[in-house]
N, C-alpha and C positions, 0 to 999 in steps of 0.2 A: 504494500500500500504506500502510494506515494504521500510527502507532508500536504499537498494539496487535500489527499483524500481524509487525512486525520484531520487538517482545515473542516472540512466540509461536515463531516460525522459530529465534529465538535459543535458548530451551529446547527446541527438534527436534533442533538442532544438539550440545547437550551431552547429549541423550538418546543420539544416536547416536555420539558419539564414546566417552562409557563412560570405563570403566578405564583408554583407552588415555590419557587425557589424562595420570593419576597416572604412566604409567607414561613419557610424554615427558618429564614437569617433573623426574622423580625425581632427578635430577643437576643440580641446582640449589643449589650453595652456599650463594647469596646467599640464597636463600631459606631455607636451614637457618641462615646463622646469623642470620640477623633473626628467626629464634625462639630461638636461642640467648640474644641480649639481651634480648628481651622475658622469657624464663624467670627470665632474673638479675633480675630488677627485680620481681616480681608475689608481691605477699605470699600465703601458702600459703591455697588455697581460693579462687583468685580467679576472679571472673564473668567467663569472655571469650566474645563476640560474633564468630562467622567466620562472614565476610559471601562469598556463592560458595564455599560450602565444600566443591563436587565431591564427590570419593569421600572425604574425611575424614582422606586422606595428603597431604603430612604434617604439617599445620598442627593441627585439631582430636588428634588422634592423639598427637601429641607434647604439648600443652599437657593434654588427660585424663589422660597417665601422671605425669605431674607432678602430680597432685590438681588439678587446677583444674576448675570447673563452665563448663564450654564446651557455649552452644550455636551449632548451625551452621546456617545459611540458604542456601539454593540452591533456583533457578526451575524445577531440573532436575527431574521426579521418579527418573528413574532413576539418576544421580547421589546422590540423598538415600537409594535405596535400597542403593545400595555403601555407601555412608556407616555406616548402621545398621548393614548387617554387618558393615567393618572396624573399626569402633570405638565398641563397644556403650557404652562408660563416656559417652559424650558424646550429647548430644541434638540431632537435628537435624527441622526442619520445609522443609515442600516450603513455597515461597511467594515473591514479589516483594520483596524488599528496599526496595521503591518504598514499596508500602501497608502493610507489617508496622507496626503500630505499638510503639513505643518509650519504656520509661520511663526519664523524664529522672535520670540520674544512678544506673543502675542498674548499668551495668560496669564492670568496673578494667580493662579491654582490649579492644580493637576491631583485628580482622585484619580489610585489605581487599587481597586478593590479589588482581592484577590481572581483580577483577569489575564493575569500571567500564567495561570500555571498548564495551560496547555498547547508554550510554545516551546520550544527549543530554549537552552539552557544561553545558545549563542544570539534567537531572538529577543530573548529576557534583556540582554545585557543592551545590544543594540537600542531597543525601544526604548529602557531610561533613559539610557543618552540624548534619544530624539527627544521625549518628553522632556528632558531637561532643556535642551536647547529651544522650546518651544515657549519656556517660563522668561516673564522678564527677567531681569536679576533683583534679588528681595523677592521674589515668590516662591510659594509653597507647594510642596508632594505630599501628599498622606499615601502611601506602601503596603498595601496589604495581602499578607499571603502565609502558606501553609508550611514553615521552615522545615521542610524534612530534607534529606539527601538522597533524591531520588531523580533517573531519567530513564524517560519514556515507557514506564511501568503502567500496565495495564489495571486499572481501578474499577473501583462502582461507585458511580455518585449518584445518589438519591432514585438506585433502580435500573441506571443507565450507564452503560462502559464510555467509560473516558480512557486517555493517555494525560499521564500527569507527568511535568517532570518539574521537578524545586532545587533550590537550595538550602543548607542548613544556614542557622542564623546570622551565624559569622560571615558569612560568605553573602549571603543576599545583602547584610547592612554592607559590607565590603561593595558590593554591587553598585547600591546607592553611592558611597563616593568615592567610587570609581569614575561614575556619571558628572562628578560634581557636585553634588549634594554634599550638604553639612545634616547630616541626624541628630537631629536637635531633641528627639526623645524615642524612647524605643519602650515600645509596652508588649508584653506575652502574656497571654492568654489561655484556656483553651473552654471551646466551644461547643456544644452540642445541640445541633440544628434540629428543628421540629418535626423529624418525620421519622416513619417506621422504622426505617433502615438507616438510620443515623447512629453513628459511634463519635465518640468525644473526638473534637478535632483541637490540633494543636494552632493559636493563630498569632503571627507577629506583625504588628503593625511599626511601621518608622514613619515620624514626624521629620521631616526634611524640607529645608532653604536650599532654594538656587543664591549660588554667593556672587559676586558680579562675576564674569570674565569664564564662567564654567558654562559645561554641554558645546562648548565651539569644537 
């Protein structure tokens, strides 16, 4: 199977899981309050980029009712189409985060909600880079993802086979400033999502600054 085809399988996967995903993560602290800092810090009006932004709860959602110009990227199309309905203030495009092109120094925020984990270890790395160079300098990254040491292991997510690959933590916060990022806080967690088939998940999120003169 070629990576196109695990592209592909992977947006079948969020087509068919739907709502239910919003409705697993929805008890997710960690996740609420790493929008909760991000809120406190983003001067009013500001341009955030949510990168896998599923149904648009609660990440895009919560930073539109704030006034903020949030748009939201996901491979899903049916995903992008809950999105439009729960959160008409915000704009969202169906598309690959991969080939989306990006102007440089155009956001004051960049959400990456654990939408990495079913690329290459060498796309992971690439894409912050781009998402950094896409932040002005003084703007924000919230990082969120499943620190294990894993690549291209075949999983079950909530029913459905995925391909997962990660990094451990060391190495993914390494990841971040590598990019350029400064990790201005680093929180661990772990998780356990609302459904049948759910087992405790381990989750790290890094609070990151683009510093001037980084992502070039």
């Amino acid at each position: 199977m070629t990576e196109g085809d695990h592209r592909a399988r992977g947006a079948e996967v969020f087509d068919a899981i739907g709502a239910r995903y919003e409705e697993a993560f929805a008890g997710s602290e960690a996740h609420r309050e790493s929008l909760e800092w991000l809120l406190e810090r983003l001067a009013p009006g500001s341009r955030v980029l949510d990168v896998g932004s599923g149904t648009g709860r609660p990440t895009a959602d919560t930073l539109a009712a704030a006034g903020h110009e949030v748009l939201g990227v996901d491979f899903s199309p049916v995903m992008v189409d809950l999105a439009v309905q729960r959160v008409p203030d915000a704009t969202f495009r169906c598309a690959d985060i991969r080939e989306l092109p990006l102007v440089t120094g155009f956001f004051d925020a960049v959400c990456v909600y654990f939408s990495l984990l079913q690329m290459t270890r060498a796309e992971q790395s690439a894409l912050v880079r781009r998402l950094t160079a896409a932040l002005r300098p003084g703007g924000y990254v919230i990082l969120a993802t499943v620190p294990l040491d894993v690549e291209g292991v075949d999983a079950v997510f909530m029913g459905r086979p995925v391909r997962v690959t990660s990094f451990g933590a060391e190495e993914f916060t390494a990841l971040a400033t590598d990019a350029g990022l400064t990790v201005l806080r680093r929180q661990s967690t772990v998780f356990t999502p609302a459904h049948p088939e759910a087992v405790p998940e381990p989750h790290l999120y890094l609070y990151c600054r683009r510093e001037a003169g980084a992502g070039s």
